[in-house]
C-alpha positions as CSV (number, residue, x, y, z in Angstrom):
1,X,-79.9,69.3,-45.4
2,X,-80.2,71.9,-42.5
3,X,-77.7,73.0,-40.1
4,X,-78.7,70.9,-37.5
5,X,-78.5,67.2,-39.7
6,X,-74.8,68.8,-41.4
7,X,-74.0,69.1,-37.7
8,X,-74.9,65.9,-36.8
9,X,-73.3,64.0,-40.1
10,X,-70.3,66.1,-39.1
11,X,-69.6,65.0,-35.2
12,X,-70.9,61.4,-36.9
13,X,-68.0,61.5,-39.4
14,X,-65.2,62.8,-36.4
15,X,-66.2,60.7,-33.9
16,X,-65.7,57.7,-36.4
17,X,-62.5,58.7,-37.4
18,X,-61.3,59.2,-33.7
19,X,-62.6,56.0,-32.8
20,X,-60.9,54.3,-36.0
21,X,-57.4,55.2,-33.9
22,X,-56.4,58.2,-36.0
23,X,-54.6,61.0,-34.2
24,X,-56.4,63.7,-33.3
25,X,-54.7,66.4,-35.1
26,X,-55.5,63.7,-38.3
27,X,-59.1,62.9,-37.5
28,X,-59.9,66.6,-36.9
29,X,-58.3,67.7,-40.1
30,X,-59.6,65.2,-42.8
31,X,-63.3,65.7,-41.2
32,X,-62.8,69.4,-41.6
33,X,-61.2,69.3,-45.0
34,X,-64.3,67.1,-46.3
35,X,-67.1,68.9,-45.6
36,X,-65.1,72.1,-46.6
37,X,-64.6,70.4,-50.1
38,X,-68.6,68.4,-50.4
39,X,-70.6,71.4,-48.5
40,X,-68.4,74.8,-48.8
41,X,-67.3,77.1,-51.4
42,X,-63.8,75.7,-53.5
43,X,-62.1,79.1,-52.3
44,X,-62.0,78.0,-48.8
45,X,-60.1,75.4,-50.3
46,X,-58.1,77.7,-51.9
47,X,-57.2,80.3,-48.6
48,X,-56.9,77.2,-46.3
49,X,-53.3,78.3,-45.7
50,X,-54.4,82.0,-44.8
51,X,-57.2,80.7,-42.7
52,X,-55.0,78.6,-40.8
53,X,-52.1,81.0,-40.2
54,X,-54.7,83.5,-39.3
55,X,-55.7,81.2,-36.7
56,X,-52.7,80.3,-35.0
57,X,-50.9,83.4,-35.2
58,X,-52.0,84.5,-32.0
59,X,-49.2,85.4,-29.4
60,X,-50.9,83.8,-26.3
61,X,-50.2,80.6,-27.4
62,X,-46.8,80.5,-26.9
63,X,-47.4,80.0,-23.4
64,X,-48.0,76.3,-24.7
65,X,-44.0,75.2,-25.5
66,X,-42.7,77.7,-22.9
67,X,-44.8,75.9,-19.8
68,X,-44.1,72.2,-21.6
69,X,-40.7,73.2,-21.4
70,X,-40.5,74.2,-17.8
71,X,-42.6,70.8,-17.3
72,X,-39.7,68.5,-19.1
73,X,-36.9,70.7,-17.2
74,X,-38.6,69.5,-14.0
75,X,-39.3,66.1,-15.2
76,X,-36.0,65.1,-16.5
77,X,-35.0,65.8,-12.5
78,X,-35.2,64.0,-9.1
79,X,-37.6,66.7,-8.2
80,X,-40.3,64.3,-8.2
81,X,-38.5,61.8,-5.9
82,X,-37.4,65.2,-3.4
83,X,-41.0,66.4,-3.3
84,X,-42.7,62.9,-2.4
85,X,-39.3,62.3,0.0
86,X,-40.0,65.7,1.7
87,X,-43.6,65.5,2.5
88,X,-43.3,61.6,3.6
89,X,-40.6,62.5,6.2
90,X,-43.3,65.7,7.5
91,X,-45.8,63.8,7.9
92,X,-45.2,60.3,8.6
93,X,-46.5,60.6,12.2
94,X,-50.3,61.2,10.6
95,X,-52.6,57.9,9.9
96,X,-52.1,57.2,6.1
97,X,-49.6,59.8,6.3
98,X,-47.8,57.5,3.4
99,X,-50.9,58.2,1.4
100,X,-51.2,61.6,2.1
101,X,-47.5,62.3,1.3
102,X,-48.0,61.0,-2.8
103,X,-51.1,63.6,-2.8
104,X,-48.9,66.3,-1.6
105,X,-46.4,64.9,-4.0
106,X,-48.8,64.8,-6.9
107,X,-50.4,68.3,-6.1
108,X,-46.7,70.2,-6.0
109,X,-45.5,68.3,-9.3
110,X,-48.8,68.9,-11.2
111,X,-48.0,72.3,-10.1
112,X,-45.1,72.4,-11.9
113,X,-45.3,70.1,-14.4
114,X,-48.5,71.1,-15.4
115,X,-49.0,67.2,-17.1
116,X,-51.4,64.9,-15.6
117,X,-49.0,61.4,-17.0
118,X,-45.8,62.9,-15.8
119,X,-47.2,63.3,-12.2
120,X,-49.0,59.6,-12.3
121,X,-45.7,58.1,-13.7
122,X,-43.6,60.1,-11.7
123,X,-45.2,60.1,-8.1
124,X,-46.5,56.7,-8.8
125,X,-43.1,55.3,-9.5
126,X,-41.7,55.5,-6.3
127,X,-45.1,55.7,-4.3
128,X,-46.8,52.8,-5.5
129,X,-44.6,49.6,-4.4
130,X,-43.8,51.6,-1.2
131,X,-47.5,52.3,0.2
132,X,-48.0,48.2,-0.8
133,X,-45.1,47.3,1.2
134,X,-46.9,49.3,4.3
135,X,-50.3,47.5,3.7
136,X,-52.2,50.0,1.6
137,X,-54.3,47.5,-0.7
138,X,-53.5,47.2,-4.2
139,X,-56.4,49.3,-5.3
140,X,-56.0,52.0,-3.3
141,X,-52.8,52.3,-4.0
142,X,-53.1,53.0,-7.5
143,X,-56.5,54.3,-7.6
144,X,-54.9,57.6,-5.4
145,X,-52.3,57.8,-7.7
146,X,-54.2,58.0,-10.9
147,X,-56.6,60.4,-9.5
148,X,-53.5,62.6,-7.7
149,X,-52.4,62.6,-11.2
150,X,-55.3,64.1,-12.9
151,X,-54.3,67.3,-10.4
152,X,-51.8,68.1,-13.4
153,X,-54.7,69.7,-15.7
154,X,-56.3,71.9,-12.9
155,X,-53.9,72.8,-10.8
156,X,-51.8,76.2,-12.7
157,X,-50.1,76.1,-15.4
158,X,-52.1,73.8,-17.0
159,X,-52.0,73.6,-21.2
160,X,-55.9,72.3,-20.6
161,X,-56.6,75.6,-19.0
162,X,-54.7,77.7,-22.0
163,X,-56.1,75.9,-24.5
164,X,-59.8,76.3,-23.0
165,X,-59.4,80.6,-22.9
166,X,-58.0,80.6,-26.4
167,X,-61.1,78.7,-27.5
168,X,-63.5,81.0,-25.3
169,X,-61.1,83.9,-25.2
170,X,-61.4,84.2,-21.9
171,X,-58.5,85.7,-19.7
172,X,-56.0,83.1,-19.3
173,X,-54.6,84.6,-15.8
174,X,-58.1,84.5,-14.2
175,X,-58.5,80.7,-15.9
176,X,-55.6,79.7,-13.8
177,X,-56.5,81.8,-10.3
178,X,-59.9,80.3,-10.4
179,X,-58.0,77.1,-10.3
180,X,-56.1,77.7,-7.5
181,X,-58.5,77.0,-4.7
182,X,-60.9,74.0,-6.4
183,X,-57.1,72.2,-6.9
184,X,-56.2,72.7,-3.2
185,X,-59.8,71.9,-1.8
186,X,-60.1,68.7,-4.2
187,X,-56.4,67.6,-3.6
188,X,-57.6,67.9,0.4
189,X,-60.7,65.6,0.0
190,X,-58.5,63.2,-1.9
191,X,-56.3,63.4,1.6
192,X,-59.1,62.9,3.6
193,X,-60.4,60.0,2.0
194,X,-56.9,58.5,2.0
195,X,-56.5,59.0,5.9
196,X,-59.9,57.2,6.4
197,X,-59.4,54.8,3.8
198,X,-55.4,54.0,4.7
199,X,-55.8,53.6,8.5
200,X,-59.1,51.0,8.0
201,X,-56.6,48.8,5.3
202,X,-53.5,49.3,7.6
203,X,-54.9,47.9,10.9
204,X,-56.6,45.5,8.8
205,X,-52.8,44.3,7.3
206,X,-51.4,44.7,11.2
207,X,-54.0,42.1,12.1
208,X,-53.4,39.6,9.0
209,X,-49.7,40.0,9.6
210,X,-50.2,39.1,13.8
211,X,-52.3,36.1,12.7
212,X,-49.8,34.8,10.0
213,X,-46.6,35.5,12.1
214,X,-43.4,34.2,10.9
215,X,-45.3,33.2,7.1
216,X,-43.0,35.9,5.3
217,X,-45.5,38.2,4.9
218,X,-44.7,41.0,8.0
219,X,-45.4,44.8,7.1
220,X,-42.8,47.1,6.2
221,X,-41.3,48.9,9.6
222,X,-43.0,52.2,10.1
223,X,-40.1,54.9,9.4
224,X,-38.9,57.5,11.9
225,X,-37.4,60.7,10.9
226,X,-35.3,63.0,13.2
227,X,-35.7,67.0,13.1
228,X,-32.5,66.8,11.1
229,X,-33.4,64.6,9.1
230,X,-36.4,66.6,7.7
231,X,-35.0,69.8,7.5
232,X,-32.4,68.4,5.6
233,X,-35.1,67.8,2.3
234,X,-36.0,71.3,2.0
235,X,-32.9,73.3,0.5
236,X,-33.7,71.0,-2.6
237,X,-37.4,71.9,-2.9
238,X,-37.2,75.6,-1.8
239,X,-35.7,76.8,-5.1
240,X,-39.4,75.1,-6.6
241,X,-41.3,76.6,-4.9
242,X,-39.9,80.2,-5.2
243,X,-40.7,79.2,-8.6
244,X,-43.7,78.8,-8.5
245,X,-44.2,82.1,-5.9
246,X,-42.5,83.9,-8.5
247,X,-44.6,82.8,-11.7
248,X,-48.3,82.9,-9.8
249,X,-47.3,86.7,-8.2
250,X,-45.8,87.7,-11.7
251,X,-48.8,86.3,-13.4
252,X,-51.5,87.8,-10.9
253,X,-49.9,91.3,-10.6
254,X,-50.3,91.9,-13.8
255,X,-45.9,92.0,-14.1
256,X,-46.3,90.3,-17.7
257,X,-48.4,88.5,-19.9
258,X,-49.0,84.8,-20.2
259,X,-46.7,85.0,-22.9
260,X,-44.1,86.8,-21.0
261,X,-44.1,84.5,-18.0
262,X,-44.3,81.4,-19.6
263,X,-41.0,82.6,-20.8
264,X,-39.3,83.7,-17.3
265,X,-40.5,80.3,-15.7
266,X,-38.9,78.0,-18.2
267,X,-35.9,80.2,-17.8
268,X,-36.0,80.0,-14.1
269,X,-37.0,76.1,-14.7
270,X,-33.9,75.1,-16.9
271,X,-31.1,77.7,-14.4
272,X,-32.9,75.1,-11.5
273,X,-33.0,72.3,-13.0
274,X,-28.9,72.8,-14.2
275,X,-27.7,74.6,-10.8
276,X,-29.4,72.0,-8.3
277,X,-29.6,68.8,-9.9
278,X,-26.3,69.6,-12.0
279,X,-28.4,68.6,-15.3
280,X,-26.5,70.9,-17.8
281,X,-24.6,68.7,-19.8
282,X,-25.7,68.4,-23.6
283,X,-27.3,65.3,-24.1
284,X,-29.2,66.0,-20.7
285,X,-30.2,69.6,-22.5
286,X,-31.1,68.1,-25.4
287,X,-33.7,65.9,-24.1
288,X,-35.3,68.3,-22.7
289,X,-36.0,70.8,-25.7
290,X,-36.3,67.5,-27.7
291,X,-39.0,66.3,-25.3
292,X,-40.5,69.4,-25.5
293,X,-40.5,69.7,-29.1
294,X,-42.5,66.9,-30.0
295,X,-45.3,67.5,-27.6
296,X,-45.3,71.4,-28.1
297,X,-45.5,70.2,-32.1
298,X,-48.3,67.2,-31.2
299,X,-50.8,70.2,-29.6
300,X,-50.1,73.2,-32.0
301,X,-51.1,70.1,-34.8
302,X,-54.2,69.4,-32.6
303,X,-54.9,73.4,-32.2
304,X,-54.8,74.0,-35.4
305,X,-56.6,71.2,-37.1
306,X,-59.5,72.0,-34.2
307,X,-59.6,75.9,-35.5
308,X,-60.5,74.7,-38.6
309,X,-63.2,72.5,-37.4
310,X,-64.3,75.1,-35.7
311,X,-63.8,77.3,-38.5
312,X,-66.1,74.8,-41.0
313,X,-68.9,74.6,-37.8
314,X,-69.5,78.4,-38.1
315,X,-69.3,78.3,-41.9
316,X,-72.2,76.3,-41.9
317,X,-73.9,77.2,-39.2
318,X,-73.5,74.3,-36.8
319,X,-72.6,75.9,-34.0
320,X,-74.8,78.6,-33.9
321,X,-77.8,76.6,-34.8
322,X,-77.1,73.6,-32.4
323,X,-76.4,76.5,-29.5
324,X,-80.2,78.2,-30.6
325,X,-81.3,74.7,-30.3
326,X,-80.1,74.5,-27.3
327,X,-81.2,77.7,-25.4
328,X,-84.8,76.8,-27.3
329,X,-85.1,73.9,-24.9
330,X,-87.9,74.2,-22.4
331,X,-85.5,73.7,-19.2
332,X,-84.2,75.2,-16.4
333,X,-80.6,76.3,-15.9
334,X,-79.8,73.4,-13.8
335,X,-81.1,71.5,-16.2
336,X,-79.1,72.5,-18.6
337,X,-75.9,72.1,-17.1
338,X,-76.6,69.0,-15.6
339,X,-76.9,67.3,-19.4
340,X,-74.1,69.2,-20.6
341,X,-71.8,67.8,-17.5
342,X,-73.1,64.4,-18.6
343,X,-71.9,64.5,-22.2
344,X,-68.7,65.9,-21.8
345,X,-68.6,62.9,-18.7
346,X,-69.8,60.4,-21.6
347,X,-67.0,61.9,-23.8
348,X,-64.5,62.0,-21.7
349,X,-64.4,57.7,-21.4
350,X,-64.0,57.9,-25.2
351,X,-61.7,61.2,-26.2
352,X,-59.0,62.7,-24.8
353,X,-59.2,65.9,-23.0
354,X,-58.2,68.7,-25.9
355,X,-60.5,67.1,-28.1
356,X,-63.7,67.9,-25.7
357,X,-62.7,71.2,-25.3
358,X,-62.0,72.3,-29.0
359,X,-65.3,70.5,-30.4
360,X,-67.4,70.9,-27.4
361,X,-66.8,73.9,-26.2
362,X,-68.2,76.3,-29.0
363,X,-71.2,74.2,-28.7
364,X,-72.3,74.1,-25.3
365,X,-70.6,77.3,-24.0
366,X,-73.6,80.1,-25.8
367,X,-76.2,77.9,-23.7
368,X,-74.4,78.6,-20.4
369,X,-73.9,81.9,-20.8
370,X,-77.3,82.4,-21.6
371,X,-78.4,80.5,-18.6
372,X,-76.5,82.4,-16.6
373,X,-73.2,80.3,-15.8
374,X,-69.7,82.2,-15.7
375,X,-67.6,81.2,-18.3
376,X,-65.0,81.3,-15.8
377,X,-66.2,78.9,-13.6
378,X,-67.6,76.7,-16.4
379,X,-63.8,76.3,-17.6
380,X,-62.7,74.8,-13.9
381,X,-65.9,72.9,-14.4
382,X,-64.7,71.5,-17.4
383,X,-62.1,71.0,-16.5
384,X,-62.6,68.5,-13.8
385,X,-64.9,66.9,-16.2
386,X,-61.7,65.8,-18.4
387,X,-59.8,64.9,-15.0
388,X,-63.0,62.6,-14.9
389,X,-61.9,61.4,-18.3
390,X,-58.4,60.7,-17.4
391,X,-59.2,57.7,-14.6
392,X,-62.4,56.4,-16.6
393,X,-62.2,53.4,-19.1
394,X,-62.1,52.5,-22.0
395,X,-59.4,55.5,-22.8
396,X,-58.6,57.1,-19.0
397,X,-55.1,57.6,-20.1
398,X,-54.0,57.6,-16.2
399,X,-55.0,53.9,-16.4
400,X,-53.0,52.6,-18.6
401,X,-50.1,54.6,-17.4
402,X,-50.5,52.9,-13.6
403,X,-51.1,49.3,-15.4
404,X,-47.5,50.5,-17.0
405,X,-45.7,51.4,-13.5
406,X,-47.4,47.9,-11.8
407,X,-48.2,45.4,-14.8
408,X,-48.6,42.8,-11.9
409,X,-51.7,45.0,-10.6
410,X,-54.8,43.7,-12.2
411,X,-56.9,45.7,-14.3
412,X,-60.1,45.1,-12.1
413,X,-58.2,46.3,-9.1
414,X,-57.0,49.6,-10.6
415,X,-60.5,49.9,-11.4
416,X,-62.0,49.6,-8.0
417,X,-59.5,51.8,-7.1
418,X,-60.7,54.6,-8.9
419,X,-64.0,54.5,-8.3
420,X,-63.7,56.3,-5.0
421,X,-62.1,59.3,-6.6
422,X,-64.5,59.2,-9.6
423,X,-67.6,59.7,-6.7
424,X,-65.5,62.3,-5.0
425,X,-64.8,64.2,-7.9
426,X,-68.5,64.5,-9.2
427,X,-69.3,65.4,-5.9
428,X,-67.2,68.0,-5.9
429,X,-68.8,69.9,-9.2
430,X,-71.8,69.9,-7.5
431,X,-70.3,71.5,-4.8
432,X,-69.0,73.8,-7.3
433,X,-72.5,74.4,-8.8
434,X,-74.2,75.1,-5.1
435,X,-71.0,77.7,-3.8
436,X,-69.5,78.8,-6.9
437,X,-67.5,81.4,-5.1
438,X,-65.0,78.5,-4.7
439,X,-64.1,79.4,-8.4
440,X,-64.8,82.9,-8.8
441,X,-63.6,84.4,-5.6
442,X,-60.2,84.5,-6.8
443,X,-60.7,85.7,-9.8
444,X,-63.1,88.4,-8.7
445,X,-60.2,89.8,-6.6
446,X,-58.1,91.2,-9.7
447,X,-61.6,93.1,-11.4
């Protein structure tokens, strides 16, 4: 059997546990571990400690349980309910303002939260029953927060972006500059589409709500906000967002490694989290390192079960025969990338994001270098792609965490909802593909 039928029996067998409903971590292993013992050498078997502790014992990824840390400290706070409060009182003059207020509130969480769940369930929480009261139509509603959400895995620090440069060894500091901008830009179409979208559904709801007078159904009253009243938000959020100054100027002028200042910003996170919100005592404590335990143990599991899958691929040639393969193919660059944004889009409504990246990426990633692609910009590309994942059925894990915040929203409308975003987001990799300066401009800046 050649290296490109073993390759194909091996996704086969993976893809068939993963879809059985075996964790990740599980499915990845057990895969790996068979074809080690059927089409490898019994002293791999023997070193499979070695291998693995060789693997993981790289410093960089602490950065993993120091940001998830800093993400809980945050979580376990009001500081979700202060951000979305804050922008809604700024800019509830605007058309959809309401709307645009939960993407600011979803951009600054994901920020620091880093988690694309936490921001839906968070933000969508409080934003969801209020933009319904104000006439925004059930799908739209959650539709903006599912896609806001997805912000959490592109937007810096984001464990999607770590875990990508690890895999590719690319600098993780760049990974997260070149995200800077594409999050900004994407969150502002998102806005813009909300302002369009929002002010159609709203005079639409003032019209219904004229006709139907005195049936129970009358709108919300639009709020008002003095001066005072707004400035009054900010002493809460300006501690955040120093924060978040602090970690993005310590990671970008070169103050520290990833390491280093994934270490400073849970720090900072936890002195905020106990000095403003007064969350110090020991069961509140607890919960947080607790919290951050299981998930921080959940990933390193996936990590390392996906280095040795990886680790079996090159053994037997896989990956470097499938990437040949690949480069063989008589087609142009474009090409190229547009079939490999179409699998990982075909993945991502099946697998979760760390999955795609740690048995896709050694794959596809020789090809589009060899075609030309930065593996920079191919990351935030990639990334996006698994944002894609999030919001699309039959696994968009965003979905079923909206259907959790409104089980009295059907299904079809959270689906319509999306749909929107989804077009908006594909859109904007091809964007990326015409002006890829968007990604790399950044980066480029610090050599």
């Amino acid at each position: 059997m050649g290296p490109l039928e073993l390759g194909c029996l091996y996704i086969a067998v993976t893809l068939l546990l993963l879809f059985s409903g075996m964790p990740i971590a599980f499915a990845l292993g057990a895969s790996a571990l068979g074809f080690m013992y059927f089409f490898m050498p019994r002293m791999n078997l023997e070193i499979l400690a070695e291998t693995l502790y060789g693997e993981l014992d790289n410093f960089t990824l602490l950065t993993i349980p120091l940001f998830i840390i800093m993400g809980a400290a945050i979580g376990k706070t009001r500081a979700a309910v202060d951000l979305y409060e804050s922008a809604y009182r700024w800019m509830n003059r605007m058309p959809g303002s309401l709307g645009v207020a939960n993407v600011i509130g979803c951009t600054v969480f994901a920020a620091l939260c880093g988690s694309s769940p936490a921001t839906c369930a968070a933000i969508g929480g409080m934003g969801i029953p209020e933009m319904r009261k104000r006439g925004y139509s059930d799908a739209l509603a959650t539709g903006l927060i599912a896609a806001g959400g997805t912000l959490g895995i592109l937007i810096p620090p984001s464990i999607t972006l770590i875990i990508y440069g690890l895999i590719t060894e690319q600098s993780i500091g760049k990974l997260f500059l070149a995200g800077v901008i594409p999050g900004i830009l994407l969150a502002t179409f998102f806005a813009t589409y909300v302002v369009y979208r929002a002010s159609k559904e709203i005079r639409m709801a003032h019209a219904a709500n004229a006709i139907e007078a005195g049936s129970g159904s009358a709108l919300a009253n639009e709020d008002h906000f003095s001066w005072k009243e707004r400035f009054e938000v900010l002493p809460k959020l300006l501690p955040f967002a120093l924060l978040i100054i602090a970690i993005m100027y310590s990671m970008y002028g070169g103050l520290g490694t990833p390491s280093e200042i994934a270490g400073v910003g849970a720090f900072g996170a936890m002195l905020l989290v106990a000095t403003v919100y007064k969350c110090y005592r020991w069961n509140d404590v607890r919960a947080i390192f607790l919290g951050a335990a299981k998930e921080s143990c959940m990933i390193m599991m996936i990590i390392a079960m996906a280095f040795l899958f990886t680790y079996v691929m090159s053994y037997l040639r896989i990956t470097q025969s499938t990437a040949e393969w690949m480069t063989s193919l008589e087609m142009s660059r474009w090409a190229y990338l547009f079939w490999v944004n179409v699998l990982l889009l075909v993945l991502g409504c099946f697998l979760p994001p760390v999955a795609i990246i740690l048995m896709v990426t050694p794959v596809v990633l020789p090809g589009i270098i060899a075609h030309g692609f930065d593996p920079i910009w191919f990351g935030i590309v990639l990334t996006i792609n698994m944002e894609l994942g999030l919001i699309t059925p039959p696994v968009g894990l965003n979905l079923f965490v909206i259907k959790g915040i409104s089980p009295e929203i059907r299904n079809s409308e959270i689906l319509k909802g999306v749909i929107p975003f989804i077009l908006i987001m594909i859109g904007f990799i091809a964007l990326l593909a015409i002006f890829p300066q968007i990604v790399t401009f950044l980066p480029g800046m610090i050599g």
